[in-house]
FINU-246437 format. One record per residue (C-alpha): x, y, z. Coordinates in steps of 0.05 Angstrom, whole numbers, padded with zeros to 5 digits, always signed. Example, Ala and Ser with C-alpha at 12.3 -4.5 7.8 and 13.67 -1.06 7.14 Angstrom:
// FINU-246437
+00246-00090+00156/+00273-00021+00143/
// end
This chain:
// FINU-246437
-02960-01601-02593/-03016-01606-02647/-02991-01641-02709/-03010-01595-02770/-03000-01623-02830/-03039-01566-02877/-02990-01566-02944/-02980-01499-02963/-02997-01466-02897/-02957-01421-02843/-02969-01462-02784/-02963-01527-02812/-02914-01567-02782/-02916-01643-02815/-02916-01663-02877/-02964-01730-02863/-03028-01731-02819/-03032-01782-02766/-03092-01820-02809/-03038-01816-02871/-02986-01854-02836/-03027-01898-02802/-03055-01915-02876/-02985-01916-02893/-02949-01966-02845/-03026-02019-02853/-02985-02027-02916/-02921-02047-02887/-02880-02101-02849/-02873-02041-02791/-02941-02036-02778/-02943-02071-02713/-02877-02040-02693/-02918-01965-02720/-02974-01981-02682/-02936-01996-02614/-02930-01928-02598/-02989-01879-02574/-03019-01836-02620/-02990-01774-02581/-02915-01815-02600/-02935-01821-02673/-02952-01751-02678/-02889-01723-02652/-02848-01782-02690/-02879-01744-02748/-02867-01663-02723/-02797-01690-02713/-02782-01719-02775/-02813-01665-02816/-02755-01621-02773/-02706-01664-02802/-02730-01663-02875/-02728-01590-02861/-02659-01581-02839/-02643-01604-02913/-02639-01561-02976/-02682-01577-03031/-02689-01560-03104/-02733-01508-03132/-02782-01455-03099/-02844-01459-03048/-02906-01465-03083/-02928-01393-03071/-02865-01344-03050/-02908-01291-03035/-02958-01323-02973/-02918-01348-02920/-02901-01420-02917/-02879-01455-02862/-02844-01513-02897/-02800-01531-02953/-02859-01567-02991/-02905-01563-03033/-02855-01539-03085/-02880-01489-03145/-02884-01556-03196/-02911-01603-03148/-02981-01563-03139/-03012-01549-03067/-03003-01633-03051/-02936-01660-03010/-02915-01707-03069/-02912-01776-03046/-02832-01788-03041/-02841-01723-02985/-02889-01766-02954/-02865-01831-02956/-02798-01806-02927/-02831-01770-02871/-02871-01838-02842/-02803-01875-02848/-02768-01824-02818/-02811-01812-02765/-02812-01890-02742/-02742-01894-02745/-02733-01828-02697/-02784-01869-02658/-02739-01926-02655/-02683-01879-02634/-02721-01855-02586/-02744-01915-02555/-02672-01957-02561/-02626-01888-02546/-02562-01940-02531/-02573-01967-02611/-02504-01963-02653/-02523-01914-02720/-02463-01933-02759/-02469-01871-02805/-02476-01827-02750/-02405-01852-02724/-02372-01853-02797/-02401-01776-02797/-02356-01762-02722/-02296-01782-02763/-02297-01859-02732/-02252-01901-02772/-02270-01972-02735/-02302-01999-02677/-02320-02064-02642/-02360-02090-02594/-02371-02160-02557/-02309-02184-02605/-02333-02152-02663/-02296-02104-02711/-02327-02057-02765/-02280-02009-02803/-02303-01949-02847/-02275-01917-02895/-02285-01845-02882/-02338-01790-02861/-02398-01804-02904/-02448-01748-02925/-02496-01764-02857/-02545-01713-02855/-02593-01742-02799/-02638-01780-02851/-02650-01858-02842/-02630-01892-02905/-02693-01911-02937/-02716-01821-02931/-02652-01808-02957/-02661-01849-03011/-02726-01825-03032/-02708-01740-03018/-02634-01747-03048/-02667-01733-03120/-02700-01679-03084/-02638-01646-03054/-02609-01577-03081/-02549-01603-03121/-02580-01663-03151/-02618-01650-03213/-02678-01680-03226/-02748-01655-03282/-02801-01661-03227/-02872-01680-03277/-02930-01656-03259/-02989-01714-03237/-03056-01721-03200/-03035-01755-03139/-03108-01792-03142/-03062-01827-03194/-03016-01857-03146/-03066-01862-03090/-03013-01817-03032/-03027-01802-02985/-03107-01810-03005/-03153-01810-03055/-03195-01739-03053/
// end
């Protein structure tokens, strides 16, 4: 599948271009870990996790309700530019679907607290939660940076020249 990450368009399907995450993760401590997958991998790490950022419900309106848009973002405030915490979210989210992908047998804690599991051990060691938590499919560090984002949390989104904060690129 052909990763299209046009903001605004009908067809678009990612949020980040493979160059943009790439640019991203040279940045990072994951960068080697980014980089041990194909390019084809990254790409669909990145259609994937833009699906999952999708499945959520976000504040405010698409940036033009009249022309079809195929994704949640840009919003109306933002401009015609995927703000950087959209971004940002959808590289980490797309290496840690990687990671899933690659290590299918690894634990995800919130995902069992989610099925209602109250404690579990392995190997002689015990974990015990304390309840469902609000999983909604996102790794921590996307969650963090969308739940300001999310319909039900308020949040005054300013309006910025993302040359400013240099994400995903300078124009």
């Amino acid at each position: 599948m052909e990763l299209i990450a046009t903001p605004g368009a009908d067809d678009a399907n990612s949020y980040v271009t493979l160059e943009d995450a790439d640019e991203y993760f040279e940045a990072s401590l994951d960068n080697a870990l980014w980089l041990s997958y194909t390019p084809m991998e990254r790409e669909t790490g990145l259609i994937v996790a833009t699906r999952d950022i999708e499945a959520i419900a976000f504040n405010g309106d698409k940036h033009d309700p009249v022309t079809p848009q195929a994704l949640h973002f840009p919003r109306r405030l933002d401009g015609l530019v995927i703000i950087p915490e959209v971004a940002t979210a959808t590289c980490e989210q797309a290496l840690w679907r990687l990671g899933k992908w690659r290590s299918p047998d690894m634990i995800d804690r919130r995902e069992l607290q989610a099925q209602g599991v109250m404690s579990v051990s392995l190997d002689g060691v015990s974990e015990s939660y304390d309840g469902g938590g609000g999983y909604n499919g996102l790794c921590p560090r996307a969650q963090q940076l969308l739940s300001a984002l999310q319909r039900g949390n308020a949040r005054i989104v300013p309006r910025y020249d993302r040359r400013e904060y240099g994400w995903p690129r300078g124009e």
